[in-house]
N, C-alpha and C positions, 0 to 999 in steps of 0.2 A: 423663515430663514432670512437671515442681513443679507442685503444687496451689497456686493463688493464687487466694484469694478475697474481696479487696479492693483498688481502684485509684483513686487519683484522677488525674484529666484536667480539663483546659480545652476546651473546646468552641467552635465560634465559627463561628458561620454567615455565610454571603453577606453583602455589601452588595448591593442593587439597585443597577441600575444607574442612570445620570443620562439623563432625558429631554433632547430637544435640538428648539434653533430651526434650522428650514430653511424653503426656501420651494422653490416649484417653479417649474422652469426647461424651458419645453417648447418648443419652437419653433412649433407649432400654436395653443398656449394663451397668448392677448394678454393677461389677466391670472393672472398665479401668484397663489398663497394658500399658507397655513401647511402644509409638512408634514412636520414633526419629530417620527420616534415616540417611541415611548417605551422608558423600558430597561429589562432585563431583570430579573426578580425575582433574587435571591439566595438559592445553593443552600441548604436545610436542613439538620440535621444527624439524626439517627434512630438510636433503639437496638434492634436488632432480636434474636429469641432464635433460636439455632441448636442444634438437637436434635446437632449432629455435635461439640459444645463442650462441657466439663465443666470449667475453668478462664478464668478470666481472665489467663493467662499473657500470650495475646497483645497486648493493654494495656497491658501493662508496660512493650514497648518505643520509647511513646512519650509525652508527658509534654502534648501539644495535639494537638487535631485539628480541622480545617479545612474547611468547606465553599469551594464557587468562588463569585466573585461575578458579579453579574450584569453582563452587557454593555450599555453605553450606546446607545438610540433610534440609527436612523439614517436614512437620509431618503427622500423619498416614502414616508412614516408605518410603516417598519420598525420592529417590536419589537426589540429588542437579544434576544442571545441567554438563558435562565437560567444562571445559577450550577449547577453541577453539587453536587448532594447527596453528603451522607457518611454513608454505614450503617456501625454500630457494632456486629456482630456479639459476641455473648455466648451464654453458656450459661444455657437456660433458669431460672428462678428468680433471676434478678438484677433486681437493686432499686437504683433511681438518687436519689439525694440532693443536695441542695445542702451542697457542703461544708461553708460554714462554717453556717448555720441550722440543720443537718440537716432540712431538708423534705422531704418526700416529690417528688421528681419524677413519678415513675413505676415501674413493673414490667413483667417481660415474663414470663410464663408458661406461654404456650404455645407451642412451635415455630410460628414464623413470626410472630408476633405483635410488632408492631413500635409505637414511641412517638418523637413529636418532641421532644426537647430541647434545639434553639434554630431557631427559626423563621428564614428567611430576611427580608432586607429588602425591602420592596416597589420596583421599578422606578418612576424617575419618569414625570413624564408629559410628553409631547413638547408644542410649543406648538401642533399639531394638535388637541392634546384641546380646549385652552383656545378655538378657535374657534365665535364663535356671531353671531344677525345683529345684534347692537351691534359687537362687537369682530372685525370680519374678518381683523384682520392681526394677531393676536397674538404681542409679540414674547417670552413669560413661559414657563419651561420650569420641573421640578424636580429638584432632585436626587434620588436614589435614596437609600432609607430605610437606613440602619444595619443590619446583623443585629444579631445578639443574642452574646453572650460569658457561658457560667458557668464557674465552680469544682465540678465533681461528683466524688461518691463514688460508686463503683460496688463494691454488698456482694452477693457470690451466694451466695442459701441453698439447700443440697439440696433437691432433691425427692425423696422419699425414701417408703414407707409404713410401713414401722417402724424408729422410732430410737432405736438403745441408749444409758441413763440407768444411769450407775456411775461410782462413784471409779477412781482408775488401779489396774490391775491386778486389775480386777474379772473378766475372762476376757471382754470383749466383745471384742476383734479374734479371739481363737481361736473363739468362738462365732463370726463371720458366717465365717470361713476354713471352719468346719466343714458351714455348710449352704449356704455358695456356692460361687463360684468366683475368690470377691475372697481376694486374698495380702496382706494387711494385715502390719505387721509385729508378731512376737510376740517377748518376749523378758521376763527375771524382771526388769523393773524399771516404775518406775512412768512414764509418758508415754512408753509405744511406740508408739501410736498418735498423731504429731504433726499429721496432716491426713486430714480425711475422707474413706471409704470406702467405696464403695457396691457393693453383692453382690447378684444377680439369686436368692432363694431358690425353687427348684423344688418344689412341692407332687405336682403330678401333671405331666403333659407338656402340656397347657392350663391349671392353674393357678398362677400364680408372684406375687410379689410383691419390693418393693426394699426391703434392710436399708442401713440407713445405720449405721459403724462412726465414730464421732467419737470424738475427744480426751476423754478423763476429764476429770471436772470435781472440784475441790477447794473443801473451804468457802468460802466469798466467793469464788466463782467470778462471781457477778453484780456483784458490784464492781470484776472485770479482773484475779485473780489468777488466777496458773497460767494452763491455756488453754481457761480457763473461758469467755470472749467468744466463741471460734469455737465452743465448744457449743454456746452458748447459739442463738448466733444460727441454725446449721444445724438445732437440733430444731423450731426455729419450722415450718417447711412439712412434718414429718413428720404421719401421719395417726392414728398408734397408736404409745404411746411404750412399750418392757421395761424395763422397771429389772432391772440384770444387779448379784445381790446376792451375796457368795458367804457359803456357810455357815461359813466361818472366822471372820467379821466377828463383833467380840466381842456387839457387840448388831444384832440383824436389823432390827429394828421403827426402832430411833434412826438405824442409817442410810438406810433408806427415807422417812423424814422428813425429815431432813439433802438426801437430796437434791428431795425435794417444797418443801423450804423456797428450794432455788437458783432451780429451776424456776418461784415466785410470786411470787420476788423482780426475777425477771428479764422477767416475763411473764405475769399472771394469771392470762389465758386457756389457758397453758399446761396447766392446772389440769383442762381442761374436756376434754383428749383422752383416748379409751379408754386404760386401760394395763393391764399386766400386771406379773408379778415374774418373773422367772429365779432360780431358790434355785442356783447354780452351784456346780461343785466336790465335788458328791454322790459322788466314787467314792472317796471317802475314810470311807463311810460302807458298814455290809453291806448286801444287795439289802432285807431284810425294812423296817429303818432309812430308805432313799429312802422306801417306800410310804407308811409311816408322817409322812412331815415335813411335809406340807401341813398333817397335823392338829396335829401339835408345833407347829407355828410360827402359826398361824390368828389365834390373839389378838391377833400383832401388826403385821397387814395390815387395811385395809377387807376387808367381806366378802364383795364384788362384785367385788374385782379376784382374778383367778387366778393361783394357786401353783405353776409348774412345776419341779418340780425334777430338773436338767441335767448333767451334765458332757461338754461340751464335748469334752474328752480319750480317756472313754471310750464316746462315744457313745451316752451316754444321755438317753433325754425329748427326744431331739430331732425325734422324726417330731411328738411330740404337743406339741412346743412350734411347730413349723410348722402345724398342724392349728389350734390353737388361734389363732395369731396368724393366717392367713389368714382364718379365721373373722370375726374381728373388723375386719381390713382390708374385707371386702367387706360387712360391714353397717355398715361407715364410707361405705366409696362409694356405696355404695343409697341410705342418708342422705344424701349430700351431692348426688346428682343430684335426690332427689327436692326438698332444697331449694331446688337452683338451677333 
């Protein structure tokens, strides 16, 4: 199935329905009086998150979506019936905007977790309601309220808890292929990875954690070059971000920078998530040479974030870059529960 992770729709909820004049007509009862109800509300529309969804594919193949409207009042003081509602199924981590403002609608994050974005019309009110002891015979009904109509954007960001930070061809698809069970595509050029990736990595057989394999990001990637935008946007809900560096890269420190600069430009707060470095590509170096690079390269890393140096290829540093990164995954969670 295509990864699609942006849609926009029209939305358009119910009208309510029209309140009505009636009177009643009984054969027992020598004076009738008002009884016209009222109409039905008009159905909602709702974006709901389904854990069984990882694209917005099915969006795609329609361009409006419609709530029912509400049925008109009917008599001896009948409600009309509601407009039937329209759930909007999506894949958790999607984020709804008004098209053209860009505002924030809403989010859904949790499976099952559901948002209204466009409210149903109210039903009018029959000329029953309007009965009181001045006006016994009211002949005044209302129409049913409008719904509502928007232009949204619908952007899904992974959820993910570690998300790989690297230029194209940095070795991050062959890294998450290597400790998961995602087939990302690998191949010698730059942008083989066109759409996100997500790989269940297994630590032990109770502890696992989710890598996300995204599109490389190139300079002014925070400006919309290259497919720097769907980076950008996917690392945002990751919880602990790798930068996957390889040690061929003429300067190690300039390009860990280079990409911390897309990262601040794109996102401040991006700034403020655990990370690490993947030194990748090490089997190009002898066994003695790996041990030694955390020290060789030290000066041009912060000296709080960890150096693991990996290859992918031949299987190296990869229990202790799992080790390490779960580590850090789960004293993210501890924090973030104990925050919330």
């Amino acid at each position: 199935m295509k990864f699609l992770d942006q849609v926009d729709l029209r939305v358009s909820s119910g009208d309510g329905g029209k309140g009505v004049v009636a009177w009643r007509r009984e054969k027992y009862v020598p004076k009738g009086g008002p009884a016209g109800g009222d109409g039905g509300n008009g159905g909602s529309v709702y974006v709901e998150a389904d854990e069984n969804l990882y694209t917005l594919m099915d969006l795609s193949h329609s361009t409006q979506v419609f709530a029912g409207d509400g049925e008109p009042g009917g008599r001896r003081e009948q409600t009309g019936a509601s407009g039937d509602d329209k759930v909007i199924r999506v894949p958790p981590g999607t984020v709804v905007k008004d098209q053209h403002t860009e505002t924030l609608v809403g989010e859904v994050v949790e499976p099952g977790q559901r948002i209204c974005v466009a409210e149903g019309g109210e039903g009018g009110r029959g000329n029953a309601f309007f009965k009181s002891s001045t006006n016994q015979a009211p002949r005044e009904s209302q129409p049913g309220e409008p719904g509502e109509e928007h232009e949204l954007t619908f952007e899904l960001k992974l959820m993910a808890d570690v998300g790989l930070v690297g230029f194209p061809n940095a070795g991050k698809s062959t890294l998450v292929s290597s400790v998961s069970a995602a087939e990302p595509e690998v191949a010698d050029y730059p942008f083989t990875t066109l759409t996100p990736q997500l790989g269940m990595v297994y630590v032990s057989e109770y502890e696992t954690f989710v890598m996300a394999d995204i599109p490389g990001i190139i300079e002014d990637a925070h400006e919309g070059k290259g497919l720097g935008l769907q980076f950008l946007r996917h690392i945002e809900r990751t919880s602990v971000l790798l930068f996957v560096i390889p040690i061929t890269s003429q300067d190690l420190g300039e390009e860990y920078e280079a990409l911390l600069h897309e990262l601040e430009s794109h996102e401040a707060r991006l700034l403020d998530k655990p990370r690490a470095v993947a030194l990748s590509k090490v089997d190009i170096l002898a066994p003695d040479e790996r041990e030694l690079l955390p020290e060789v390269v030290a000066d041009e890393f912060p000296e709080d974030v960890p150096l693991l140096p990996i290859s992918a290829v031949a299987d190296v540093g990869l229990d202790q870059l799992k080790y390490t990164l779960f580590d850090t995954v789960t004293s993210t969670r501890s924090a973030d529960t104990i925050e919330a």
